[in-house]
C-alpha positions in Angstrom: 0.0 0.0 0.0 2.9 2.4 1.2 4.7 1.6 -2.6 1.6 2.1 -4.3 1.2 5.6 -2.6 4.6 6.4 -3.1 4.0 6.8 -6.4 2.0 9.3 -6.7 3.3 10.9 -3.6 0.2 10.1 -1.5 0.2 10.8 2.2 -0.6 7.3 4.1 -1.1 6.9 7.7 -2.3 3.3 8.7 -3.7 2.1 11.7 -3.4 -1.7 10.7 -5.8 -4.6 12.7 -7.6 -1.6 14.8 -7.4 -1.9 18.7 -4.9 -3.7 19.7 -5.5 -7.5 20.8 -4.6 -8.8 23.9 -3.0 -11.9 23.9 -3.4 -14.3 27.2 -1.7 -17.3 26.6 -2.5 -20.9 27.8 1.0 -20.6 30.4 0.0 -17.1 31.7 0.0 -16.2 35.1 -4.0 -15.0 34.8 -4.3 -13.3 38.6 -1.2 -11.3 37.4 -2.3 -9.9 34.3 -6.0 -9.4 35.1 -5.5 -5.4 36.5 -3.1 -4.7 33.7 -5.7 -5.9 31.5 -8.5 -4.2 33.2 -6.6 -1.0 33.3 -5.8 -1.3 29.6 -9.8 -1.4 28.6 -11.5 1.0 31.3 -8.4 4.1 31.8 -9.8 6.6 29.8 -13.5 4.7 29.8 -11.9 2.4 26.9 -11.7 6.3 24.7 -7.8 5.5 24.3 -6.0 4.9 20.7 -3.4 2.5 22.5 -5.9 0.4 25.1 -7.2 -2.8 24.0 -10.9 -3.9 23.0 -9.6 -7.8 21.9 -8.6 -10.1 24.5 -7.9 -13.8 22.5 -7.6 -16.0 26.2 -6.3 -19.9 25.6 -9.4 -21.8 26.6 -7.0 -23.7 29.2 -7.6 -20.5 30.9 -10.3 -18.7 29.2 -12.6 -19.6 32.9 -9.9 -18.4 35.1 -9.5 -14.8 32.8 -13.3 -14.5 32.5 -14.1 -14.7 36.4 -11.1 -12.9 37.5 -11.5 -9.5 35.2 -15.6 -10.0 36.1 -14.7 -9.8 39.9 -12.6 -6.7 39.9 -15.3 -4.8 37.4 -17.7 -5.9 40.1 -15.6 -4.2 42.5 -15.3 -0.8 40.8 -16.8 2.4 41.7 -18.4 4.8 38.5 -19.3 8.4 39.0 -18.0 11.3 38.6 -14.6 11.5 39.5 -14.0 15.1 40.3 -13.3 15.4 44.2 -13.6 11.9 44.4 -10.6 10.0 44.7 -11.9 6.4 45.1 -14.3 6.3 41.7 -12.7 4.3 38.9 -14.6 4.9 36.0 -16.1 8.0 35.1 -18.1 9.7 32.1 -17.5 9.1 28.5 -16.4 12.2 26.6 -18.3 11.2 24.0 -22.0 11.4 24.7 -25.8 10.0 24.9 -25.0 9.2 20.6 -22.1 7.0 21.8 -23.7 5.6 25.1 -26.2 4.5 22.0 -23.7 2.8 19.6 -22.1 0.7 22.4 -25.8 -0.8 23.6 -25.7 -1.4 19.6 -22.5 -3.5 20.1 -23.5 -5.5 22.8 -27.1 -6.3 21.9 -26.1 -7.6 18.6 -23.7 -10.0 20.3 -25.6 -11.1 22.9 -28.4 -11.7 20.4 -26.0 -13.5 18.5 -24.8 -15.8 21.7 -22.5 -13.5 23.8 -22.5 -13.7 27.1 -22.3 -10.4 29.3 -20.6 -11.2 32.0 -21.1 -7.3 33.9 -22.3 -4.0 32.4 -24.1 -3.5 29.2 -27.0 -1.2 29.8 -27.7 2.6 29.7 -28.4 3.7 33.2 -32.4 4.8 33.4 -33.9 8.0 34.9 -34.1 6.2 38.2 -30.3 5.4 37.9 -27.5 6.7 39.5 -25.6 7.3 36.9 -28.0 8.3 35.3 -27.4 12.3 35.0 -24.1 12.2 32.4 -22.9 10.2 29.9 -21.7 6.7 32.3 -21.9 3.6 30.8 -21.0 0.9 32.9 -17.8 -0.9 32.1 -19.0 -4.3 30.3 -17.2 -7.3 29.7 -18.9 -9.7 26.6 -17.6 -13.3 26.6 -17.9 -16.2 24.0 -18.3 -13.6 21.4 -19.3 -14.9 18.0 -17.2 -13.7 14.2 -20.2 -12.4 13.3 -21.3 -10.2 15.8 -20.8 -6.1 14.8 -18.4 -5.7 17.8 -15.8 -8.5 16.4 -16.0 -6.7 13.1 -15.8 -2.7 14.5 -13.8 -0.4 16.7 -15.6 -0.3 20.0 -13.9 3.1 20.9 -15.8 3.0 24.9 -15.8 1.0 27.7 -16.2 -3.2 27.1 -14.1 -5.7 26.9 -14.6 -8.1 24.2 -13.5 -11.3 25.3 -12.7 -14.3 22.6 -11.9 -17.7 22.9 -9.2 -19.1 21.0 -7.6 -22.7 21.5 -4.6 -22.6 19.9 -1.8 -20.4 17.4 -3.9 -21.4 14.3 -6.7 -20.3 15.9 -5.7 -16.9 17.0 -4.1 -16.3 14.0 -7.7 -17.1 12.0 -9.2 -14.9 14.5 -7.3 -12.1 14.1 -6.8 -12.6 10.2 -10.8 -13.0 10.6 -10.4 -9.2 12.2 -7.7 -7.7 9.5 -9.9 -9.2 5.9 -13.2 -7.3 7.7 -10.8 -3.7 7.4 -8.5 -4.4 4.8 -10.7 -3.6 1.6 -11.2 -0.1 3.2 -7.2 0.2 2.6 -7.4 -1.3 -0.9 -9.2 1.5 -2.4 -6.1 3.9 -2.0 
């Protein structure tokens, strides 16, 4: 792509394979990683260029990952965080339109077999959260190839949660991931 613009002295900037996966091996440590990975998705309410949105977990731990990142979202305080210094999570930057596209996300892959482990909804009136733009921080498991959020940016607050069994499996998956942008490049 970069020789083809080169030619006719096209600028190119490429983000390739979108957010970045997160690999947890079958031979990981899962209690030790599980903060680093939960900081990675919710710093920033998941609105971070550099935080992950894949995690491809080994199934020989996928259990272990799924209960362990569940349990410390469980844990976490969401507000707002001005003048309080044990909240977590706070407000999305982006608004009530992007509170809307993330519902999107995870009610097409739970109607497509996800399973959401924590999170997923748009606080009501009668909420706590609410008055601003706080979506809880969601965590989808078993998420199928077809579902939108395997195929899109997510850009917010969930952690999309796949499992793989083996090398040739992640790599399908995340090959699966680059053919769904790639033709968007190919028009150059």
């Amino acid at each position: 792509m970069a020789k083809t613009a080169a030619d006719s002295l096209t600028p190119v900037v490429l983000e390739l394979g979108g957010k970045d996966p997160f690999v947890v091996c079958d031979d990981a440590d899962v209690q030790s990683i599980v903060q680093t990975a939960c900081r990675g998705v919710w710093q920033n309410m998941g609105q971070n260029c550099a935080g992950p949105e894949r995690f491809f977990v080994y199934e020989k731990v996928y259990d272990e990952f799924c209960d362990g990142v569940t349990k410390v979202v469980k844990q976490m305080q969401i507000g707002p965080s001005l003048g309080n210094p044990y909240v977590d999570c706070g407000a999305i930057c982006m608004g009530p339109k992007q509170m809307l596209h993330y519902q999107r996300l995870v009610d097409d892959a739970v109607s497509k077999g996800a399973r959401l482990l924590a999170g997923g909804f748009i606080p009501g009136k009668d909420h706590p959260l609410s008055k601003g733009s706080f979506y809880p921080p969601t965590i989808l498991a078993d998420i199928p190839e077809n579902a939108i959020i395997a195929q899109e940016e997510i850009f917010g607050p969930i952690m999309a949660i796949f499992k793989v069994c083996g090398l040739l499996h992640l790599l399908y998956r995340i090959q699966f991931r680059l053919c769904m942008i790639l033709p968007v490049f190919l028009h150059l």
